[in-house]
C-alpha positions as CSV (number, residue, x, y, z in Angstrom):
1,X,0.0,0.0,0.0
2,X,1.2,3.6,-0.6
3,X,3.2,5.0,2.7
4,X,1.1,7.5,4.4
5,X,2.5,9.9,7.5
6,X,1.3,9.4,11.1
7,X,-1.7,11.5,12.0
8,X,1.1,13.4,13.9
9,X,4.7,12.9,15.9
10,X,2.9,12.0,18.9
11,X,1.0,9.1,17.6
12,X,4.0,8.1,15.5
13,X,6.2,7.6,19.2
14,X,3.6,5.5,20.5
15,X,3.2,3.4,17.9
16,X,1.0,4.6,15.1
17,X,3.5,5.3,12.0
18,X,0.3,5.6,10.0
19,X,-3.1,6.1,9.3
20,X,-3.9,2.4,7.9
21,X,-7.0,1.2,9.7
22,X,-5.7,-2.9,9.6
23,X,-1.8,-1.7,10.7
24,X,-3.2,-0.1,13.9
25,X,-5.3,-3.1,14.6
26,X,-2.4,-5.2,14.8
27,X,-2.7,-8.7,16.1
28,X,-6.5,-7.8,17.0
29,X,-7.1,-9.2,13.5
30,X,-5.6,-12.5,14.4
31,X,-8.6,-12.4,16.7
32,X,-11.1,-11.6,14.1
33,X,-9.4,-14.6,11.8
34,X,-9.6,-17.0,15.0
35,X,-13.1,-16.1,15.1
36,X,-14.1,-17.4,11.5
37,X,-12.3,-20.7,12.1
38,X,-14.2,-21.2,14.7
39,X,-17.2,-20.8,12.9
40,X,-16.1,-23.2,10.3
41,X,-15.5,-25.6,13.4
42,X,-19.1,-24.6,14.7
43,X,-20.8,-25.3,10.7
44,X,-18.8,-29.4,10.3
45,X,-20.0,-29.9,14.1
46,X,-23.6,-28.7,13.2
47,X,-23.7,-30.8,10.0
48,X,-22.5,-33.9,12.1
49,X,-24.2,-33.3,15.7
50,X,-26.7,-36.0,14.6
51,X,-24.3,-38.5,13.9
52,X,-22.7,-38.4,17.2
53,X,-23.2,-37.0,20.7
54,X,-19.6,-35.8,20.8
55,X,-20.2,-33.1,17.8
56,X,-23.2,-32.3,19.2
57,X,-21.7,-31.7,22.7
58,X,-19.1,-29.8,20.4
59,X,-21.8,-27.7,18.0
60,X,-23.7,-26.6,21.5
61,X,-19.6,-25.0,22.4
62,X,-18.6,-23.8,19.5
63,X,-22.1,-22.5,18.3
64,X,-22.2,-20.0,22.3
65,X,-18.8,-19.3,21.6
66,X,-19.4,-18.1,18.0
67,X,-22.9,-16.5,19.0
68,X,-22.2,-14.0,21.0
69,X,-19.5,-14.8,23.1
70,X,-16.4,-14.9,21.5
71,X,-16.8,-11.7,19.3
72,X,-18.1,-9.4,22.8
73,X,-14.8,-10.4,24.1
74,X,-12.9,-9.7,21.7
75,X,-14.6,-5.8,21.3
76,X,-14.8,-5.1,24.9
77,X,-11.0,-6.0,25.5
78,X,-9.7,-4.3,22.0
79,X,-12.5,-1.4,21.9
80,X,-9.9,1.8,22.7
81,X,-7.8,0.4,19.5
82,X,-11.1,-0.2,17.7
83,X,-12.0,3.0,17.8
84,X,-8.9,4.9,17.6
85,X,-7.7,3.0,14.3
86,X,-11.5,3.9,12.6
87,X,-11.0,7.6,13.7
88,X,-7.9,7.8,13.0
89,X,-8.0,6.1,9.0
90,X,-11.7,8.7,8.7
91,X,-8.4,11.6,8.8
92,X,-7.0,10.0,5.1
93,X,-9.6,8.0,3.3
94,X,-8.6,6.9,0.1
95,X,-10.4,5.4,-2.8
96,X,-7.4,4.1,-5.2
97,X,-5.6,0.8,-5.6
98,X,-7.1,-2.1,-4.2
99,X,-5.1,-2.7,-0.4
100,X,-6.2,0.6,0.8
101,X,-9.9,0.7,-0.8
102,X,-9.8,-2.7,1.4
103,X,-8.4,-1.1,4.3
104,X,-10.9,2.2,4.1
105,X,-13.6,-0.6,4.0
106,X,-12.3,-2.3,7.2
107,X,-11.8,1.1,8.5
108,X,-15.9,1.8,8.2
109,X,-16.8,-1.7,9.2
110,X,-14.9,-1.1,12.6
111,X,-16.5,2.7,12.6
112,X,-19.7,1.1,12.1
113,X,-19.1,-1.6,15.2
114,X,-17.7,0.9,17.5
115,X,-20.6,3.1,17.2
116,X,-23.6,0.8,17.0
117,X,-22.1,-1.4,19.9
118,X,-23.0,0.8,22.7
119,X,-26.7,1.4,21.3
120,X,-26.6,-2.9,21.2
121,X,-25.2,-3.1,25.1
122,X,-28.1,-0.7,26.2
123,X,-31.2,-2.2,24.5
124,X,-30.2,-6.0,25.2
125,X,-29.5,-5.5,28.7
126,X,-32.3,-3.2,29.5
127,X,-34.5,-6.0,27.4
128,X,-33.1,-8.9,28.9
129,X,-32.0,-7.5,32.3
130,X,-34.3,-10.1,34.4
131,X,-33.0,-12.8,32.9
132,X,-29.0,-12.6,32.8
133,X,-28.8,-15.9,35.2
134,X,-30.6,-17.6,32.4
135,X,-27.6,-20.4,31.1
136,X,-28.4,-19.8,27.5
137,X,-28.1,-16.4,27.8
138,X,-25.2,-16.1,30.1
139,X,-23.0,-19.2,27.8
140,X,-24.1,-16.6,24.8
141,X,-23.9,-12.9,26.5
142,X,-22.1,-13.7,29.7
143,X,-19.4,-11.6,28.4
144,X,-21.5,-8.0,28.8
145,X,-21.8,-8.5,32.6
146,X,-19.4,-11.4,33.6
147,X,-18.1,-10.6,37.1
148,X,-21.2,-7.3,37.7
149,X,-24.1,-7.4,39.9
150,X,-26.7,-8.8,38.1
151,X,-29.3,-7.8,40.6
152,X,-28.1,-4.0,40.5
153,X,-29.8,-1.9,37.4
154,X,-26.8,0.1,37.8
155,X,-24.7,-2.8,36.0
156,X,-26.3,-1.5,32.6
157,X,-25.0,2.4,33.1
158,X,-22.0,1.0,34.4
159,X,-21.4,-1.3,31.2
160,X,-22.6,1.5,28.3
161,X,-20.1,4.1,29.9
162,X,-17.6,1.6,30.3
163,X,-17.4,1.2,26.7
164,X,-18.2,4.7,25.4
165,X,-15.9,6.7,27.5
166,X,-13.4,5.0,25.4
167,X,-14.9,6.1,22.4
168,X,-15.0,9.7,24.1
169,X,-10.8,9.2,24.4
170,X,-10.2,8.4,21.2
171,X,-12.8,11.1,19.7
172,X,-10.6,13.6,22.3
173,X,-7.1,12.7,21.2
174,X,-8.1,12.5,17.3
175,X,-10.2,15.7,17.1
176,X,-9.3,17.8,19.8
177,X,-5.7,19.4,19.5
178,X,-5.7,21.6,22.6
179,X,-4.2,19.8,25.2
180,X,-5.4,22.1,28.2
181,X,-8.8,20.7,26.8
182,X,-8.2,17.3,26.3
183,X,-6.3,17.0,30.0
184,X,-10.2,18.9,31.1
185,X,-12.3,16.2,29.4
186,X,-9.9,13.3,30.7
187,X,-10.3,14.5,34.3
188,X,-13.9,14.9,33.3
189,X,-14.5,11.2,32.4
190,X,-12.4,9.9,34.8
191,X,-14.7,11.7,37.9
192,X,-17.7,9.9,36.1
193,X,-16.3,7.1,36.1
194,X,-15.7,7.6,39.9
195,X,-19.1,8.1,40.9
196,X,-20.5,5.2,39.1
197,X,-18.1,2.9,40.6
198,X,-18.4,4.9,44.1
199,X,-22.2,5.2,44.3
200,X,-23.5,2.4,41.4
201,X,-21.2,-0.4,43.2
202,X,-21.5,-3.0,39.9
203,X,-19.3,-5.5,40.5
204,X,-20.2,-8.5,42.6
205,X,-19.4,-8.7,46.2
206,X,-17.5,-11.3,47.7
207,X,-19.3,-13.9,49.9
208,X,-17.3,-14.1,53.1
């Protein structure tokens, strides 16, 4: 692909040499690769599952792991690179030669996730809030609240800002070039994030 510049010296020290949506990503799309083997795994085990009990112990695995669980991991623990990559490849989209029309397509398909992602978290656990003990849903979702008081309404707030106060970092360091404001929003975000843990209390407590 043609070289392009890093968004700007600072990026370029940490890391980002340029604006290439699947360079920034890294080994994250090893993750993404892993995850379509797997489903190939999950499609011979559901074509064999009535032939023996062992694929269809294996089907029932691989088809939670597939559906949802595998690919909510993966976002939730790669989200902040998700989202920075996207931003950063919307500052030099380009339309010629064929690796980076690919890339600027990635580059929108990961946009697209880290923005519709939050809106998914907030409607499925508001819909399906009574019923997170449920083993289906926890071998499928358990991912969204794994380790969080599912008795406590205040899991749900605590999960939605979890994930879109990253997005709000990597909107601030992308888009915002004063750095008097961006230290202001960071302290911002971070006393949020305070009070939710401080007065929400989401995580689980330990039985003594």
């Amino acid at each position: 692909m043609p070289k392009v510049p890093a968004l700007n010296p600072n990026f370029e020290a940490v890391g980002f040499n340029d604006t290439y949506f699947i360079n920034n990503m890294g080994s994250i799309l090893l993750s993404i690769v892993g995850f379509l083997v797997l489903q190939s795994f999950a499609f011979i085990a559901k074509k064999l599952k009535k032939k023996s009990d062992y694929f269809k112990s294996k089907w029932i695995d691989y088809h939670y792991t597939c559906f949802w669980h595998m690919p909510i991991r993966v976002i939730l623990s790669s989200y902040s690179i998700l989202s920075l990559s996207a931003f950063m490849n919307l500052q030099n989209l380009q339309w010629k030669y064929a690796g980076p029309i690919i890339d600027t397509l990635l580059s929108l398909c990961g946009l697209a996730v880290t923005l519709s992602f939050p809106v998914f978290v907030i409607i499925f656990m508001l819909q399906k809030f009574n019923e997170l003990d449920d083993k289906k849903l926890k071998a499928a979702y358990g991912s969204l609240y794994e380790g969080l008081d599912k008795t406590n309404k205040w899991i749900i707030g605590f999960r939605v800002w979890f994930i879109v106060r990253r997005l709000l970092i990597s909107i601030i360091v992308i888009y915002s070039k004063n750095l008097i404001i961006q230290i202001m929003l960071w302290y911002t975000q971070e006393l949020l994030s305070i009070f939710i843990l401080g007065y929400g209390q989401p995580y689980e407590k330990r039985k003594e």
